[in-house]
Backbone as a ProteinNet text record, in pm:
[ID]
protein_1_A
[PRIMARY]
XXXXXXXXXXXXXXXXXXXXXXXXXXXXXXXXXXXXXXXXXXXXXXXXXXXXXXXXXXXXXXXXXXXXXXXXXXXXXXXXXXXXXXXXXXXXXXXXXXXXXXXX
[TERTIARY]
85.4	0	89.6	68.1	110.9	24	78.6	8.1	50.2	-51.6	-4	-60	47.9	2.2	-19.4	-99.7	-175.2	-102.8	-82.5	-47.6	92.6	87.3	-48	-172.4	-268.1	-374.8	-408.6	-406.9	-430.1	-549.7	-534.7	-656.3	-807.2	-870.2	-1007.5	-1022.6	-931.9	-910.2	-1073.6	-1104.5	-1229.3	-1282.1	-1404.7	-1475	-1626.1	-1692.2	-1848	-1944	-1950.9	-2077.1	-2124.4	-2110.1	-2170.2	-2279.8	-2373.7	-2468.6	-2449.9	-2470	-2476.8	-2583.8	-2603.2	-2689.6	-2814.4	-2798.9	-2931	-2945.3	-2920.1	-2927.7	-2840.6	-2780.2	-2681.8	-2575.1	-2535.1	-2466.9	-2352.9	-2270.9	-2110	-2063.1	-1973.7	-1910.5	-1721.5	-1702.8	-1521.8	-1444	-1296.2	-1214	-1120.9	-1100	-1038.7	-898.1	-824.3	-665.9	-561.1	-566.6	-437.2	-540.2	-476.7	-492	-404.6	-443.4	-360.3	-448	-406.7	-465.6	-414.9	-493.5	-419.9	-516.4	-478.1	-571	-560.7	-656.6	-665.3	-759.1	-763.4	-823.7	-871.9	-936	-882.2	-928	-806.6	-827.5	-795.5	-787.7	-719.5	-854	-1002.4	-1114.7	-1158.1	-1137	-1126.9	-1000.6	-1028.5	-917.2	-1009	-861.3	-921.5	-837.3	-943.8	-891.7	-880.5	-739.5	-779.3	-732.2	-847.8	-816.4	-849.6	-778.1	-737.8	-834.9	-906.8	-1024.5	-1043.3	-1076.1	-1090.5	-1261.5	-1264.9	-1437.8	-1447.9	-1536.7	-1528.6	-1504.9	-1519	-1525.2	-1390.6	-1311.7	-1135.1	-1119.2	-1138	-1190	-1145.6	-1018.9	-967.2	-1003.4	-1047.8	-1028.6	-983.9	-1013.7	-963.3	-1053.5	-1078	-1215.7	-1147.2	-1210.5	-1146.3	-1282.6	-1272.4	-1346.9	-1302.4	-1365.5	-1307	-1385.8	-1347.7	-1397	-1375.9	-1486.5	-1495.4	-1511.6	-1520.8	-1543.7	-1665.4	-1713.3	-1874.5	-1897.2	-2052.7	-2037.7	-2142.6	-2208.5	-2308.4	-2349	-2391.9	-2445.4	-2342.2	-2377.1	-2224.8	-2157.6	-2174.2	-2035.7	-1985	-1945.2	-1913.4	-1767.6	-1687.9	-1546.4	-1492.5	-1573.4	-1553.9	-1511.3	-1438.7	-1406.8	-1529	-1594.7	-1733.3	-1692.1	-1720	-1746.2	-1824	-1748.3	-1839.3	-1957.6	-2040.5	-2142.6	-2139.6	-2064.3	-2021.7	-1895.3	-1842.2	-1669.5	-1718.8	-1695	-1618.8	-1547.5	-1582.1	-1508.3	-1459.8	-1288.3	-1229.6	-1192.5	-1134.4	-1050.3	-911	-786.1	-661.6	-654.7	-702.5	-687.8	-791.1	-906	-969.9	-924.1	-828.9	-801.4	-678.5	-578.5	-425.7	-517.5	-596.4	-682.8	-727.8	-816.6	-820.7	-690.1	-609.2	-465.9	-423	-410.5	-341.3	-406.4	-523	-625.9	-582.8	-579.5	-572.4	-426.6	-311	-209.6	-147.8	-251.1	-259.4	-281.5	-416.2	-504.2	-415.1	-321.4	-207.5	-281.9	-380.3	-427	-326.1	-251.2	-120.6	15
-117.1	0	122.8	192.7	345.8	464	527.1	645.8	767.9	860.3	973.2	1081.4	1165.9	1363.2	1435.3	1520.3	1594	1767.8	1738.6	1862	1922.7	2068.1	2135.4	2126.6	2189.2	2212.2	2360.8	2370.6	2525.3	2578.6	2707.2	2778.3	2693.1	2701.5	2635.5	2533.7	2463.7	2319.7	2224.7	2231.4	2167.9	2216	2228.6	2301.8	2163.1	2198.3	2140.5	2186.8	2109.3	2096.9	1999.8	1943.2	1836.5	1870.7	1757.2	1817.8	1721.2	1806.6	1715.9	1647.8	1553.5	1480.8	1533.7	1652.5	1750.2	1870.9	1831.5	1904.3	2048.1	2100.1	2208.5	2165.8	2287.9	2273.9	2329	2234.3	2251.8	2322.8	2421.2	2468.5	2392.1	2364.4	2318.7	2339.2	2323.3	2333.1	2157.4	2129.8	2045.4	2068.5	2090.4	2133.7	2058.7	1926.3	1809.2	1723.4	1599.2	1490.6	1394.7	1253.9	1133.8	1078	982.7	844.4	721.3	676.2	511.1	445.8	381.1	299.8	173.3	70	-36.9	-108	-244.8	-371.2	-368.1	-526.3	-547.8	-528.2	-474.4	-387.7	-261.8	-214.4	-61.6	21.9	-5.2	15.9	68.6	86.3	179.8	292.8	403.7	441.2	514.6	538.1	580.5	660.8	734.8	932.9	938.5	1004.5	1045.9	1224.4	1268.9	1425.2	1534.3	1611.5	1648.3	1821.5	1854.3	1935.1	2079.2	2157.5	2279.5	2330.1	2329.6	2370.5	2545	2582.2	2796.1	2813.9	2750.4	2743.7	2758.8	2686.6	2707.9	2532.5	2478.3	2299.1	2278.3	2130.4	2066.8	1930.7	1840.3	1712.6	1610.4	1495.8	1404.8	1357.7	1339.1	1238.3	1160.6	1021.8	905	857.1	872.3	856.9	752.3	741.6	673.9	710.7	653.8	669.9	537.4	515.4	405.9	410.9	348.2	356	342	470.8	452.3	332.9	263.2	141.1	186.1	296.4	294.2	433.5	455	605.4	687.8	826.5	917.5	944.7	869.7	819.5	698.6	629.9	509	519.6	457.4	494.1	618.3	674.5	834	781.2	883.6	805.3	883.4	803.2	889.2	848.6	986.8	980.2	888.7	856.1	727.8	784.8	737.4	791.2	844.6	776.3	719	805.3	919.7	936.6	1017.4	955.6	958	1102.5	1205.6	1261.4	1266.5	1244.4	1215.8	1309.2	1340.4	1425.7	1341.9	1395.7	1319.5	1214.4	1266.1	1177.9	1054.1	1104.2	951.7	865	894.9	796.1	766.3	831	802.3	650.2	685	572	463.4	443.7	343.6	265.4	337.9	276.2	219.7	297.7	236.4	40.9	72.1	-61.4	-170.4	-55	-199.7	-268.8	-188.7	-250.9	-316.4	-246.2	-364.9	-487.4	-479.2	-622.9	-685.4	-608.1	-721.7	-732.9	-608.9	-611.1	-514	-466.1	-381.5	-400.1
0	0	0	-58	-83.1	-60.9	54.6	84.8	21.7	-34.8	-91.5	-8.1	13.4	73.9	-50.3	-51	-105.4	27.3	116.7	219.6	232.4	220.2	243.6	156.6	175	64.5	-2.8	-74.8	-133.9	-97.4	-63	29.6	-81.2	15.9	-25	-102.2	-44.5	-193.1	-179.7	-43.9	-45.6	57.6	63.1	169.9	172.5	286	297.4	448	441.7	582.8	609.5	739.6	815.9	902.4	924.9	1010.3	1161.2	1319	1361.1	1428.6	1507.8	1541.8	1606	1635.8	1650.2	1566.2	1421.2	1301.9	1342.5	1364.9	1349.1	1216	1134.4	1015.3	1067.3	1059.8	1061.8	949.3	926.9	779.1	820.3	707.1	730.1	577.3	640.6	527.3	535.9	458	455	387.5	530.9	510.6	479.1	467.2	436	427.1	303.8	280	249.7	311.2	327.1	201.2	146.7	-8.9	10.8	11.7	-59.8	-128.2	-179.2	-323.8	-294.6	-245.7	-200.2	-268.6	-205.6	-265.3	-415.2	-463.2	-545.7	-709.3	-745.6	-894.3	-854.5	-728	-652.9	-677.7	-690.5	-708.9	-555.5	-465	-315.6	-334.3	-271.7	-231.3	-77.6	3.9	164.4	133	231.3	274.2	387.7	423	600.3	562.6	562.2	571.7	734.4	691.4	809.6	774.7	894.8	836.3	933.2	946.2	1040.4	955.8	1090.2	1115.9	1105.5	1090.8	1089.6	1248.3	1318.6	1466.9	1519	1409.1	1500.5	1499.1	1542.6	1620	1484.4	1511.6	1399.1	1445.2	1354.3	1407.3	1224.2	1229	1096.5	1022.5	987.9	906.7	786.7	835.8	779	693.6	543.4	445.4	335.6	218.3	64.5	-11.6	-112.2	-258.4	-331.8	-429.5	-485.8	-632.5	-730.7	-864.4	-843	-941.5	-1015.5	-1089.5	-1054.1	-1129.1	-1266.7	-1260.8	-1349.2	-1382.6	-1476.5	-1531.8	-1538.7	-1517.2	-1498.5	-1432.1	-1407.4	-1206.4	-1268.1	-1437.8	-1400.5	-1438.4	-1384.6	-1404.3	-1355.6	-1235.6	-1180.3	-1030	-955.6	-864.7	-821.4	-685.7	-596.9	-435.1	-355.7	-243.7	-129.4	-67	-2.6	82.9	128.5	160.9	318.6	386.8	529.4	579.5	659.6	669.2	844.9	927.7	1040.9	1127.9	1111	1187.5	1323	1329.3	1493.3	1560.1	1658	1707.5	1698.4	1706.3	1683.7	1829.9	1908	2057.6	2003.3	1964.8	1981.4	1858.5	1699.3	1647.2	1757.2	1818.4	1853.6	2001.6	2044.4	2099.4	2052.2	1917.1	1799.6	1827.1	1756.6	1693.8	1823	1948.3	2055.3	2088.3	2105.3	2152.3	2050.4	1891.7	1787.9	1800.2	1849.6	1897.2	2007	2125.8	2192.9	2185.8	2163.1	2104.1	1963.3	1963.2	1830.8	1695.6	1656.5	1524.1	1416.1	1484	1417.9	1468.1
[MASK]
++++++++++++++++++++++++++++++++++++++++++++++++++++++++++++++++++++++++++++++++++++++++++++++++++++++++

């Protein structure tokens, strides 16, 4: 596997909005990005981008992208539907447990 940086990111390389669980709209920038192109045919790739909210508050969000299988998304890469935003403490926690527990 090969990870690619994309960081820094050029002012406004990507921007959005999340909502959270009691509908408030988050605005963010997404300031660095991690890639890798996985499984098989390299038809996934995972994102761990690194993001700042209008608020100040940075945390990671661990996402992918997949090949379009049909219409005009086919052969496009598309956003997964699903991406995670962490704070760096709770992935550096993930990673710790998964190495405990001997999964890394």
């Amino acid at each position: 596997m090969t990870v690619r940086s994309t960081e820094p990111a050029p002012q406004g390389y990507k921007v959005g909005r999340a909502k959270t669980p009691k509908g408030e709209v988050l605005r963010y920038e997404v300031t660095g990005e991690l890639t890798s192109t996985v499984g098989p045919k390299g038809k996934k790739r995972l994102v761990l981008q690194q993001v700042r909210f209008t608020d100040g508050k940075q945390q990671l969000r661990l996402g992918y992208y997949v090949l379009g299988q049909t219409g005009d998304r086919k052969d496009s890469w598309v956003w997964g539907r699903n991406a995670p935003f962490l704070d760096v403490s709770e992935l550096q926690e993930l990673v710790g447990e998964a190495k405990k527990n001997g999964w890394i």
